[in-house]
C-alpha positions as CSV (number, residue, x, y, z in Angstrom):
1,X,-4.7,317.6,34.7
2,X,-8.3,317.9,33.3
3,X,-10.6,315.0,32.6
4,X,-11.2,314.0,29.1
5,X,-15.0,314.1,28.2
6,X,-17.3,311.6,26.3
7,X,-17.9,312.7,23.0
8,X,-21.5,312.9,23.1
9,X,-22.2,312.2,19.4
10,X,-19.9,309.2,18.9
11,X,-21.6,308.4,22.1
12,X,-25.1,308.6,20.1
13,X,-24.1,306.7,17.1
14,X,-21.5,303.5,17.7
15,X,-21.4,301.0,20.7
16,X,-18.4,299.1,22.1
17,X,-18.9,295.3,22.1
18,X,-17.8,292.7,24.6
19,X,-15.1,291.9,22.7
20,X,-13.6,295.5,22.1
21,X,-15.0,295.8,18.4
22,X,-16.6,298.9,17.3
23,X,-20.3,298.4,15.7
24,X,-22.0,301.1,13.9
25,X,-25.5,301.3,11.7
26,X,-24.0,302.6,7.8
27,X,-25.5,305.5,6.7
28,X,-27.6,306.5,3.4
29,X,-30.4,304.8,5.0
30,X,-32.3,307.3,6.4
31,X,-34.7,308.4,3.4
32,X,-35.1,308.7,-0.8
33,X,-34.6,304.9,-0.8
34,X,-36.8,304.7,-4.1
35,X,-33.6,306.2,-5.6
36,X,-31.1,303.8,-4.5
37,X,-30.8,300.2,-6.0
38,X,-32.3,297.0,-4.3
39,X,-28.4,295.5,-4.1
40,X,-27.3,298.6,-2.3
41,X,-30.6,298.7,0.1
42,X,-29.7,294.9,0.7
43,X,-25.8,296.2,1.8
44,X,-26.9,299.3,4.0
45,X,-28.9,296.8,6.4
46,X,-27.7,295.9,10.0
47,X,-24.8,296.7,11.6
48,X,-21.0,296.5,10.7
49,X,-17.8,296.5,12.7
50,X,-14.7,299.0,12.7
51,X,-11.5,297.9,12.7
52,X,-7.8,299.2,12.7
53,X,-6.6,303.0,13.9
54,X,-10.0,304.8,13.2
55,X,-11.7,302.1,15.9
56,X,-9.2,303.0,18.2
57,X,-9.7,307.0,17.6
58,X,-13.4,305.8,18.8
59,X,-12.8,303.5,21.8
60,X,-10.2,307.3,22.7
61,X,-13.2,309.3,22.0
62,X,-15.6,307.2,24.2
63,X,-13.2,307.8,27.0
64,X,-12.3,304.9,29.5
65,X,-15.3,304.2,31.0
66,X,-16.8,302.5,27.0
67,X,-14.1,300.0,27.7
């Protein structure tokens, strides 16, 4: 049976913590921020955490080795 493969852009974009959660950057940040409010700037900053199925989709993607 074949090997499953990282998937190179979740790879790129979300890292596995210590603890198993999955951490991202939220996106709408990258440019035309003049357009956007100050309260949404202010919630598009740092990181955030995935939880439930869709974080476990990720962690399957990553392959065993993100563990």
């Amino acid at each position: 049976m074949a090997k499953h493969k990282t998937h190179k852009g979740i790879k790129k974009r979300v890292k596995i913590t210590a603890t198993g959660k999955v951490k991202f950057h939220k996106h709408n940040k990258g440019h035309l921020q003049s357009a956007k409010s100050g309260n949404r700037r202010r919630r598009l900053r740092g990181t955030t955490s995935l939880t439930g199925p869709f974080a476990d989709k990720m962690v399957t993607l990553l392959g065993p080795s993100a563990r």
